[in-house]
Biotite code that builds the C-alpha atoms (Angstrom):
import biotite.structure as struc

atoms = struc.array([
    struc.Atom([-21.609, 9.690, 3.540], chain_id="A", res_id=1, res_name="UNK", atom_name="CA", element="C"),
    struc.Atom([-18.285, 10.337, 3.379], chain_id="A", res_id=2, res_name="UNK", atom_name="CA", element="C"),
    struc.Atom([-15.181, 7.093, 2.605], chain_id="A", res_id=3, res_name="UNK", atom_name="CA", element="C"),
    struc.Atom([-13.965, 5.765, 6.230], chain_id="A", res_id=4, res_name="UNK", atom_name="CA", element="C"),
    struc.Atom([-9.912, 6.917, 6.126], chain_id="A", res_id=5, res_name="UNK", atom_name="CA", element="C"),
    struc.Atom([-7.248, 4.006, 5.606], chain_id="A", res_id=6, res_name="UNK", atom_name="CA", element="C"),
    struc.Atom([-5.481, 3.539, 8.400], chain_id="A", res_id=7, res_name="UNK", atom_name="CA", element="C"),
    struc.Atom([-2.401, 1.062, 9.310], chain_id="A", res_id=8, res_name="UNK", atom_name="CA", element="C"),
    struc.Atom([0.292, -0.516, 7.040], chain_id="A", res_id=9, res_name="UNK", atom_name="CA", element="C"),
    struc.Atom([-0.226, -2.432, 3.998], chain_id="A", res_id=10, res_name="UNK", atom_name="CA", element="C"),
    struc.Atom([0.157, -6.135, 3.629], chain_id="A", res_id=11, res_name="UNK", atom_name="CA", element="C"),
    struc.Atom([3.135, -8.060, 2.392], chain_id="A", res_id=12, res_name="UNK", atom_name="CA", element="C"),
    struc.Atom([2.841, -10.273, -0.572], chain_id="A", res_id=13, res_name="UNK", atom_name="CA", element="C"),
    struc.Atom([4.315, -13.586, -0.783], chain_id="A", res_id=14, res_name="UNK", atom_name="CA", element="C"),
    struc.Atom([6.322, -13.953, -4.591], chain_id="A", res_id=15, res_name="UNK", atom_name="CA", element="C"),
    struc.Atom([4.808, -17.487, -5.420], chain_id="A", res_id=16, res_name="UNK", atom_name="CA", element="C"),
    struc.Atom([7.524, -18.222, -7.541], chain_id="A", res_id=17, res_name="UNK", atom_name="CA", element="C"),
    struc.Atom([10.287, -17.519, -5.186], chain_id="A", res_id=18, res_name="UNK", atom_name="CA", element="C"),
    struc.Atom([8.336, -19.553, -2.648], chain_id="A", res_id=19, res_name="UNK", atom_name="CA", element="C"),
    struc.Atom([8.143, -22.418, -4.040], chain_id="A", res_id=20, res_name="UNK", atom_name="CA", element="C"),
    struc.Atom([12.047, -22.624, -5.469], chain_id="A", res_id=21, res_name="UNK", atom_name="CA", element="C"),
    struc.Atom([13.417, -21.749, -2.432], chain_id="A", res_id=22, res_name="UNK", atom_name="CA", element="C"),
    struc.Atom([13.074, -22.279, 1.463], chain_id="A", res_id=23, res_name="UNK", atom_name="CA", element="C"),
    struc.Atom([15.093, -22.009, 4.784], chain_id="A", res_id=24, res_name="UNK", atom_name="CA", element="C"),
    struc.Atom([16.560, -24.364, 6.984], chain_id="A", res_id=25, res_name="UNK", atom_name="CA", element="C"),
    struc.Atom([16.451, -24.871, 10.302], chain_id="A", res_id=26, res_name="UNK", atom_name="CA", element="C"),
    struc.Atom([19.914, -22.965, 11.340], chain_id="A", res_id=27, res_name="UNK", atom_name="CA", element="C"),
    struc.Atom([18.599, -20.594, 8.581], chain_id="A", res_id=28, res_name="UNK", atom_name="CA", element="C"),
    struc.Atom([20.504, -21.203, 5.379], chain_id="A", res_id=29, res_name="UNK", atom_name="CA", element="C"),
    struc.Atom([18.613, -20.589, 2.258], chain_id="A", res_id=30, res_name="UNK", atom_name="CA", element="C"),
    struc.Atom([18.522, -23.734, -0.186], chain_id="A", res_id=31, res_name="UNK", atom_name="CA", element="C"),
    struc.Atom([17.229, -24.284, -3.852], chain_id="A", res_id=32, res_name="UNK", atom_name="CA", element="C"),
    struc.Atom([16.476, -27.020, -5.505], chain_id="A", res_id=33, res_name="UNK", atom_name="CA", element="C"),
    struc.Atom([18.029, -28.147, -8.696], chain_id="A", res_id=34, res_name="UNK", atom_name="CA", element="C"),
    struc.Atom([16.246, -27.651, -12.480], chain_id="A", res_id=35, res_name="UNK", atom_name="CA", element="C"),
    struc.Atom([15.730, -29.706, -15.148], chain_id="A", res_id=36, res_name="UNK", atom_name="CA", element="C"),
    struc.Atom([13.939, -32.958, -13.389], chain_id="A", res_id=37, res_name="UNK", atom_name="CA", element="C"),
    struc.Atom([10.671, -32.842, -15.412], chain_id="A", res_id=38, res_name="UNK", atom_name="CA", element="C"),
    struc.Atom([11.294, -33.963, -18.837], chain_id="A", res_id=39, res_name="UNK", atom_name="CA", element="C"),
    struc.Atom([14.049, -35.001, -21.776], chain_id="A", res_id=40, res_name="UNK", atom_name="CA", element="C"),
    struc.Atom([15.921, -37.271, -19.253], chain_id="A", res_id=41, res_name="UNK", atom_name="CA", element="C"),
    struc.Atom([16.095, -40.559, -21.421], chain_id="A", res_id=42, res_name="UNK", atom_name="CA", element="C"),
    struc.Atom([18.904, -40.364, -22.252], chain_id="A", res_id=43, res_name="UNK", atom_name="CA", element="C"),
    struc.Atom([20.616, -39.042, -19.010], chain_id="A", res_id=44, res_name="UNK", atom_name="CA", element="C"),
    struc.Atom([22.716, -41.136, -16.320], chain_id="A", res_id=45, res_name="UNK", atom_name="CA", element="C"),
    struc.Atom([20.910, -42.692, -13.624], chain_id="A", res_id=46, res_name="UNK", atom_name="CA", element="C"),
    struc.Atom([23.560, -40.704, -11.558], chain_id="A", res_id=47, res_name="UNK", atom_name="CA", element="C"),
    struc.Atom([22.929, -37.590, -12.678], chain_id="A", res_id=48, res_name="UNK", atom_name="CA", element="C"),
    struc.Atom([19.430, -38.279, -12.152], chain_id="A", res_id=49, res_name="UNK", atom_name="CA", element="C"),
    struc.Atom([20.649, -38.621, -8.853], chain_id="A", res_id=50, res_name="UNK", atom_name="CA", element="C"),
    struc.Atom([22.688, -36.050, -8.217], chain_id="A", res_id=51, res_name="UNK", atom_name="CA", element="C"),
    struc.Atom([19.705, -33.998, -9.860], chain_id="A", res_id=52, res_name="UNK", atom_name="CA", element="C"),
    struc.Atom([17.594, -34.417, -6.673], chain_id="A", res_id=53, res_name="UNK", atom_name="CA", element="C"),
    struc.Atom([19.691, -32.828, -3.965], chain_id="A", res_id=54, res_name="UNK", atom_name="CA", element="C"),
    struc.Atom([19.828, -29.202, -2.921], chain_id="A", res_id=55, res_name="UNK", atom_name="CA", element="C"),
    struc.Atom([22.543, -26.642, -3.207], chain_id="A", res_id=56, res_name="UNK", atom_name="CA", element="C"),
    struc.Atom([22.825, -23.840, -0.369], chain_id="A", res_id=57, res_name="UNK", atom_name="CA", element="C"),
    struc.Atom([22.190, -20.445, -1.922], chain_id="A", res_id=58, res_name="UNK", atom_name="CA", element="C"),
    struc.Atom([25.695, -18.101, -2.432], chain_id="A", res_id=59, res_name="UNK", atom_name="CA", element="C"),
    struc.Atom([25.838, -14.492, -2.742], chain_id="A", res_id=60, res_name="UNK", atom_name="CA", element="C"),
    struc.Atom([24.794, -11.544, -0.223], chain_id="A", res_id=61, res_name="UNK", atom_name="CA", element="C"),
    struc.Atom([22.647, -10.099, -3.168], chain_id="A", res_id=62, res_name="UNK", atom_name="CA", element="C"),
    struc.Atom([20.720, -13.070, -4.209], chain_id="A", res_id=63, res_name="UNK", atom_name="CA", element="C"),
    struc.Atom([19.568, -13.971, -0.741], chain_id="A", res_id=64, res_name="UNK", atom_name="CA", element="C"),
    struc.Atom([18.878, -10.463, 0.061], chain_id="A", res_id=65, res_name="UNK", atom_name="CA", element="C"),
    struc.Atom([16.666, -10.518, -2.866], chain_id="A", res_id=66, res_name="UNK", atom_name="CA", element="C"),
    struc.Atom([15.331, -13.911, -2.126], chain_id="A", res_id=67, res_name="UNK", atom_name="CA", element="C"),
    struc.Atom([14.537, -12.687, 1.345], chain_id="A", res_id=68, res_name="UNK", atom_name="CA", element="C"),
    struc.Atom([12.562, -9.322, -0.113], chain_id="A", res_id=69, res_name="UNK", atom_name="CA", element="C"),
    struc.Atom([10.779, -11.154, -2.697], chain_id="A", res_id=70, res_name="UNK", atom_name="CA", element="C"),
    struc.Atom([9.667, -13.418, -0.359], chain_id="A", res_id=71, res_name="UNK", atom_name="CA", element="C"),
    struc.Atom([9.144, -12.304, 3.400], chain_id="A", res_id=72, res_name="UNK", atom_name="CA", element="C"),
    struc.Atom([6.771, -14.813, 5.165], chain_id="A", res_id=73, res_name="UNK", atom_name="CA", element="C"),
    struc.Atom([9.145, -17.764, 4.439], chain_id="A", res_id=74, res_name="UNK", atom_name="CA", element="C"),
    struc.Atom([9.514, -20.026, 6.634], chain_id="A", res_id=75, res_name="UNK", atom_name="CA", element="C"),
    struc.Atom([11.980, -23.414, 7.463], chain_id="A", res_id=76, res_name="UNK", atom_name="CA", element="C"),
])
């Protein structure tokens, strides 16, 4: 018995990675979280602990383009 043909597109694949560092907003600005909150952070300020915990809006045509390609299911 002949293999039944493909037929239709193939699926997109979420980058996990990207995912999870990244995510849209509501008006659609792409945000990222900050690094270096998990360990070695006796000896830092309680303000920069702080300061650690807020996200920055993503800059550059090139990285969000990326961003976007990498990961194309994302949602706000």
């Amino acid at each position: 018995m002949p293999r039944k043909a493909k037929t239709g597109k193939f699926k997109l694949k979420t980058h996990k990675a990207t995912s999870k560092r990244f995510r849209l907003t509501g008006s659609g600005v792409l945000v990222r979280t900050k690094g270096g909150k998990s360990h070695l952070r006796r000896r830092t300020s309680d303000r920069t602990k702080a300061l650690l915990s807020k996200t920055i809006v993503v800059q550059g045509r090139k990285f969000i383009k990326r961003i976007k390609r990498l990961a194309p299911n994302m949602e706000g």
